[in-house]
C-alpha positions in Angstrom: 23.8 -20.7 26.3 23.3 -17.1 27.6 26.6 -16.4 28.3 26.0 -13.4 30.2 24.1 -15.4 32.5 26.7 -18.0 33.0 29.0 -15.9 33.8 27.2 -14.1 36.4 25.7 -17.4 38.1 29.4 -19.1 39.1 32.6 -18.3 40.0 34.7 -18.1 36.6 38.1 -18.0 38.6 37.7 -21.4 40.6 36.2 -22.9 37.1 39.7 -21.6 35.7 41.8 -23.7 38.5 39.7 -26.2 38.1 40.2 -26.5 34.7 44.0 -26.3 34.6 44.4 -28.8 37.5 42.3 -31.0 36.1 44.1 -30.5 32.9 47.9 -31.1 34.4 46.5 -33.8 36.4 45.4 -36.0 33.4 48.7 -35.4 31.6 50.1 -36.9 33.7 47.5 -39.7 34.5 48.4 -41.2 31.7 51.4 -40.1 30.7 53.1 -43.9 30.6 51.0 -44.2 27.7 52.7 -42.1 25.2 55.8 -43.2 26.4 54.8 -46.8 26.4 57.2 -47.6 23.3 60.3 -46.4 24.8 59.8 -47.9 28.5 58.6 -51.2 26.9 62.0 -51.6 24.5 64.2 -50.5 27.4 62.5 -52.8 30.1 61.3 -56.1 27.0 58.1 -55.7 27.9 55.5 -57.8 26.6 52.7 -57.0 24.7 50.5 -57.8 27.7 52.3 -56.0 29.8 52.5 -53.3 28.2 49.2 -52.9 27.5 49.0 -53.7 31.6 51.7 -51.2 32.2 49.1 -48.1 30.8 46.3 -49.5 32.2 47.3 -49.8 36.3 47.3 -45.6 36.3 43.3 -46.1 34.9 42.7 -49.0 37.8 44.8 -46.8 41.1 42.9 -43.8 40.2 39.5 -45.3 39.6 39.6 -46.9 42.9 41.4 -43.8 44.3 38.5 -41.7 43.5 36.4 -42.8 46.0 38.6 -42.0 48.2 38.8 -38.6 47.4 35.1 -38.0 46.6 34.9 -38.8 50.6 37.8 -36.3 51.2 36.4 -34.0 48.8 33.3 -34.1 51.2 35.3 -33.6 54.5 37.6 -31.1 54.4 36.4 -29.6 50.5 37.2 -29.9 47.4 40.1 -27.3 47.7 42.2 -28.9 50.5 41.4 -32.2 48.6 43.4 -31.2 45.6 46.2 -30.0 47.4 46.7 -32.8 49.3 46.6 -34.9 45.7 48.5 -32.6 43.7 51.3 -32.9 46.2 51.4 -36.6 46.4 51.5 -36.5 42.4 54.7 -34.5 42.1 56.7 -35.8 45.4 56.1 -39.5 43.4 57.3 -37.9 40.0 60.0 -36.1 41.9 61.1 -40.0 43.1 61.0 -41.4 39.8 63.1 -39.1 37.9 65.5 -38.6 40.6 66.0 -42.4 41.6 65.4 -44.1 37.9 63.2 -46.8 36.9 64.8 -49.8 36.1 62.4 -52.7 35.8 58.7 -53.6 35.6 58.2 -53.5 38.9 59.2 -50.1 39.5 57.3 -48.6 36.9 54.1 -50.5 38.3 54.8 -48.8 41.6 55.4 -45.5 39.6 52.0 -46.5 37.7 50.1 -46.7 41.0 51.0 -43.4 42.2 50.0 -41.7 39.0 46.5 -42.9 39.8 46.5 -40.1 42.4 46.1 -37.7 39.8 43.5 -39.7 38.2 41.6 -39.0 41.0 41.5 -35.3 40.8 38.2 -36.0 38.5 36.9 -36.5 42.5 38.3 -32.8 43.0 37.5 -30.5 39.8 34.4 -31.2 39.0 32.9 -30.6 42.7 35.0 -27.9 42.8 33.5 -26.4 39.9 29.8 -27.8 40.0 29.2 -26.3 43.7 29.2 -22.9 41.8 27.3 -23.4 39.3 22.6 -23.9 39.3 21.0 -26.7 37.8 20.7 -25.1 34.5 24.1 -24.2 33.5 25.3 -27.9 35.0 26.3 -29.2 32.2 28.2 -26.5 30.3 30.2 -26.1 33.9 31.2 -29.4 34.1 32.0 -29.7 30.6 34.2 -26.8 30.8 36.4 -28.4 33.8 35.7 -31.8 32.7 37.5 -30.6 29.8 40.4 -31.2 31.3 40.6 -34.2 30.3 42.7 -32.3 27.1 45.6 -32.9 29.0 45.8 -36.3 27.3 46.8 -34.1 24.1 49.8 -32.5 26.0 50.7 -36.3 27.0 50.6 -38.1 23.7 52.1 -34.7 22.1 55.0 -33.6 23.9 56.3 -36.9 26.0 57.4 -38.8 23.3 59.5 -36.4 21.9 61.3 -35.2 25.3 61.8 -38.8 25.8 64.1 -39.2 22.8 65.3 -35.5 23.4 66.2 -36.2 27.1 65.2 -39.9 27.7 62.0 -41.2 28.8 63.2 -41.5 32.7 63.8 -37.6 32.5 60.1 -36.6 31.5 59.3 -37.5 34.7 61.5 -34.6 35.8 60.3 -32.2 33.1 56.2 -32.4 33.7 57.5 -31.0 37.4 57.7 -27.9 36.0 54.0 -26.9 34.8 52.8 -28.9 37.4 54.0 -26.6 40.0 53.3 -23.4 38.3 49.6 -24.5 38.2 50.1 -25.4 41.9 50.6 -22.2 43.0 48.1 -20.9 40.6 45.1 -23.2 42.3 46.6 -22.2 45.6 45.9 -18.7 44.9 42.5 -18.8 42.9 40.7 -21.4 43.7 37.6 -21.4 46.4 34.9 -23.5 47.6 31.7 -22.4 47.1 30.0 -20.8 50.0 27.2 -23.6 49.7 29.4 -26.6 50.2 27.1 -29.0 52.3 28.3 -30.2 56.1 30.5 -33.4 56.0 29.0 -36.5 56.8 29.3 -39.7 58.8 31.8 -42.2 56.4 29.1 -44.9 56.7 26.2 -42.0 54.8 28.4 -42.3 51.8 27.8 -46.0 50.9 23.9 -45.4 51.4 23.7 -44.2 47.9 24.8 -47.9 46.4 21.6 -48.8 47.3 20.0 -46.3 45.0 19.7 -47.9 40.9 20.2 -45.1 39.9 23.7 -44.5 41.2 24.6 -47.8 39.3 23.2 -47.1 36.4 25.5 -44.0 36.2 28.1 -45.6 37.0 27.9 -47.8 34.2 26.9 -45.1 31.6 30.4 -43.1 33.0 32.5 -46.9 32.4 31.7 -46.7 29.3 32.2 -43.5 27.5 35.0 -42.1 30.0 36.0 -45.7 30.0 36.3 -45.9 25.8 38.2 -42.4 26.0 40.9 -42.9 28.4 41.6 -46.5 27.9 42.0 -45.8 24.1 43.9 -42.6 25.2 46.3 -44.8 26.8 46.5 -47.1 24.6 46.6 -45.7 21.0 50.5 -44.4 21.2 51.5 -48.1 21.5 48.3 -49.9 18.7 49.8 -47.1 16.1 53.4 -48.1 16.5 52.5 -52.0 16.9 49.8 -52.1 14.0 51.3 -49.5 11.2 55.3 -49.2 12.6 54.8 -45.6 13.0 57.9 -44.2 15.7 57.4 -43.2 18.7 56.9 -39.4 17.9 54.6 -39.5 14.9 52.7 -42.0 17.1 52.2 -39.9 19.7 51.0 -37.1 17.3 48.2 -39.6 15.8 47.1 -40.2 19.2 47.3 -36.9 20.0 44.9 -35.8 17.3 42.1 -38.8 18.3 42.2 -37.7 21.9 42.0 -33.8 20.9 38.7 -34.6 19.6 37.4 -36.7 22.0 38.3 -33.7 24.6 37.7 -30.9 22.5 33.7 -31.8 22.7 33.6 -32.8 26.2 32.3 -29.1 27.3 30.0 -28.9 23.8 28.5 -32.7 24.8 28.0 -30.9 28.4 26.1 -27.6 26.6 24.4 -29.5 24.0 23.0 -31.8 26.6 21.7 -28.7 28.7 19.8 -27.4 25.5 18.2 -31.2 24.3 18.6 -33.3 27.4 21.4 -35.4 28.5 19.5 -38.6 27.4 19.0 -37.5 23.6 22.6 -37.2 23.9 23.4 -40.3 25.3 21.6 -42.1 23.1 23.1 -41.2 19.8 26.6 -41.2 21.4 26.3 -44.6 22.4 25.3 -45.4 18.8 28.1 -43.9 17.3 30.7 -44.8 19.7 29.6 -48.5 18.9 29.6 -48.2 15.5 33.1 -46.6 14.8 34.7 -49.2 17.2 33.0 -51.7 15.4 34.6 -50.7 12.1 38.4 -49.7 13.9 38.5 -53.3 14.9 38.4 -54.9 11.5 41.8 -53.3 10.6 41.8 -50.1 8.4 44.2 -50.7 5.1 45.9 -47.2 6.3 46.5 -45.5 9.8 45.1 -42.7 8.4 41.6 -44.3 7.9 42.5 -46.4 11.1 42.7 -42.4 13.0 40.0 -41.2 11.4 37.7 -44.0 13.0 39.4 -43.5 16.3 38.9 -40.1 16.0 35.0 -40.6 15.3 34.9 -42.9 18.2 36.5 -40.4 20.5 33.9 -37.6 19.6 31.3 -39.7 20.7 33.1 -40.6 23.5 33.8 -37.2 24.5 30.2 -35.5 24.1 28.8 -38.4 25.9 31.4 -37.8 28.9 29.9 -34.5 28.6 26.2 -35.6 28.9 26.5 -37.8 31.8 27.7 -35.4 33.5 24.6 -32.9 33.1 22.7 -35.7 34.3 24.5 -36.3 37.4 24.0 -33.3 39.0 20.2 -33.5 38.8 19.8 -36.5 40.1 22.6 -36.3 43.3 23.2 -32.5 43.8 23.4 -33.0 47.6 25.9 -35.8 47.1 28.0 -35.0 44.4 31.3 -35.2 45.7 30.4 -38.9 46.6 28.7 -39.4 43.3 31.6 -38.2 41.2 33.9 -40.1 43.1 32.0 -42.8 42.1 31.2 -42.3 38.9 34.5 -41.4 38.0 35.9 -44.7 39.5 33.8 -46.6 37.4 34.9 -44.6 34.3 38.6 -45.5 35.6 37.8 -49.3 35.6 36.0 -49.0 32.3 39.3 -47.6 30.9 41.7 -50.0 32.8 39.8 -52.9 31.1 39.9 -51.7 27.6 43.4 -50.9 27.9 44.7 -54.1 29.4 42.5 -56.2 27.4 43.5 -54.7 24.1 47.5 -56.0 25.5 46.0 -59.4 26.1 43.6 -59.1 22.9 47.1 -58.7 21.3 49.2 -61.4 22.9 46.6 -64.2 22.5 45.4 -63.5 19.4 48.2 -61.5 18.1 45.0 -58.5 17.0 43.7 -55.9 18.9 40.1 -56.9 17.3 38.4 -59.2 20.1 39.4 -56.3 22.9 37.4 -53.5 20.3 34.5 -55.3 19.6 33.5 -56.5 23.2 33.4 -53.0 24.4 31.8 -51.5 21.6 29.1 -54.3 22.5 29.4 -52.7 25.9 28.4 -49.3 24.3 25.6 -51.3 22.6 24.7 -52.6 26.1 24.8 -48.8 27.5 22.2 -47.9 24.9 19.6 -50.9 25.8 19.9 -49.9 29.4 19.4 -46.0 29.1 16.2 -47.2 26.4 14.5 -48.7 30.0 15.4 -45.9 32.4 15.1 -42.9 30.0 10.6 -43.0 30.8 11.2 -43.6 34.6 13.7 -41.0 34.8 11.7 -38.3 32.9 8.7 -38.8 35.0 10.6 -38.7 38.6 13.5 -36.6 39.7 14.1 -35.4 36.0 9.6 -34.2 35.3 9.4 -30.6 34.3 7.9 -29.5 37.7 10.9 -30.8 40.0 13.9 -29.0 37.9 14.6 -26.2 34.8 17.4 -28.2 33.6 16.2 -30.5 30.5 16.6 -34.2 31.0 
């Protein structure tokens, strides 16, 4: 990448702001998964719900995301995210003020959270509006790398929860939230280009294209694979190898740092070879590490060390799909990353839930492991048929100058 160039072509402020809110926004997204141990001794949860419990947040803010691709393409991507980012911390505000004492309240709590899950609608439109076709994918990997925020999550929570109980988290996270706030309020713009809102019905147009769905299932899978197993991992370390909360939470932490830390270097990588070379291998990978995870490691540092190869994959290929994207729907990307990004929000809601019912049925996480990696293995076969049709239409040398 030239960086000179880059840095001349976009706005590096707003990328900033989009970056942190993104960043805050997925702490907190799945932020009941890292303290998943404590809430489910406290409220005897089961394993089911449990795993249900981390996976609602995945499901409220896949669907959620839709809604605020549409917003995002009303009133921009700005006003979008303020609108969200209050709605996150007035529901936090309610939860650590008022308590939660059952299952039911922590499902309502769960549902809320989703609203920051949806600022994946807001950031990456934010930042992509700025940005031309061929520095797309090093863009959106630098604000899609917000998706780090899972790190903060599985790193700190745990251990404020048994500093200052779990309930009071909620109370803590208020505090970086709002500094970042009034740090988007300030810096963050829309991009003088932002095209003219539409008629609600135009959105659902683009269903009809393939291609949307085939993106959509790409995005389930690899987003899918890294949040659900973000979610999730706090709760299999502790369940499978007795580790505490806090060094659980630190394992976790280190698998989802990697699977983040190569989300903007899937995104740049992808710009230089293509975003289908990229996609390719990932999915390969991805399948293959997952394959291994789910026959038990002997040691949870062997069982980490597959996680973490798994989330690598995971991560560069969230990275890739989202130099593709662009290309393909640059007029409509506010709709198209709200979809997209719901699907990768589903994706993650079923890993996560079925790995809880996987658990409770079975009494192993294996059965929940090896259908998605035959999901990723599924992923692979489909972008084999599209990969000749795509180079040869919207992605052929003559129509763009980004590589496909």
């Amino acid at each position: 990448m030239d960086k000179k160039s880059f840095l001349k072509a976009g706005h590096t402020p707003t990328l900033l702001a989009a970056f942190l809110y993104f960043d805050l926004a997925f702490m907190v997204w799945v932020l009941l998964g890292p303290l998943g141990v404590q809430i489910a001794k406290d409220l005897a949860l089961t394993p089911a719900q449990k795993g249900f419990m981390v996976a609602t947040p995945l499901l409220t803010g896949a669907i959620l995301r839709i809604v605020m691709g549409t917003l995002v393409d009303q009133i921009k991507p700005k006003n979008a995210g303020i609108i969200a980012q209050l709605i996150v911390m007035g529901a936090l505000f309610c939860a650590w003020h008022f308590g939660i004492h059952s299952y039911k309240e922590v499902l309502i709590l769960a549902g809320f959270l989703g609203v920051a899950g949806s600022s994946f609608a807001v950031a990456l439109p934010l930042a992509s509006r700025w940005y031309p076709p061929e520095h797309q994918g090093t863009a959106m990997g630098i604000a899609g790398a917000g998706n780090s925020g899972t790190v903060l999550a599985a790193l700190f929570a745990p251990s404020l929860a048994i500093a200052y109980g779990w309930n009071n988290v909620f109370g803590i996270v208020l505090i970086p939230l709002a500094i970042v706030f009034v740090f988007y309020l300030i810096v963050a713009k829309d991009a003088p280009n932002c095209p003219p809102p539409k008629p609600i019905g135009d959105y659902f147009k683009i269903l009809r294209d393939k291609d949307a769905w085939w993106f959509m299932f790409f995005y389930s899978v690899t987003f899918g694979g890294f949040s659900g197993l973000a979610s999730s991992l706090t709760i299999y370390f502790n369940s499978e190898y007795g580790l505490d909360p806090k060094m659980a939470g630190f394992f976790t932490a280190g698998c989802v740092f990697a699977g983040s830390l190569v989300r903007p270097i899937g995104g740049n990588v992808a710009d230089r070879i293509g975003g289908i070379k990229m996609l390719t291998v990932m999915y390969a990978i991805a399948a293959a590490f997952l394959v291994l995870v789910s026959f038990g490691m002997p040691n949870v540092w062997l069982a980490a060390a597959g996680f973490v190869g798994a989330m690598l994959a995971l991560g560069m290929g969230n990275g890739a799909v989202f130099q593709l994207v662009p290309q393909r729907f640059r007029k409509e990307i506010g709709v198209m990353t709200g979809l997209v990004g719901m699907a990768g929000g589903i994706g993650g809601f079923y890993l996560a839930s079925s790995l809880g019912y996987s658990k409770q049925v079975s009494g192993s996480y294996q059965n929940g492991l090896l259908i998605f990696a035959a999901l990723a293995v599924l992923a692979l076969i489909g972008l084999t048929g599209v990969k000749n049709r795509w180079r040869t239409t919207w992605g052929a040398a003559h129509l763009t100058s980004a590589k496909i």
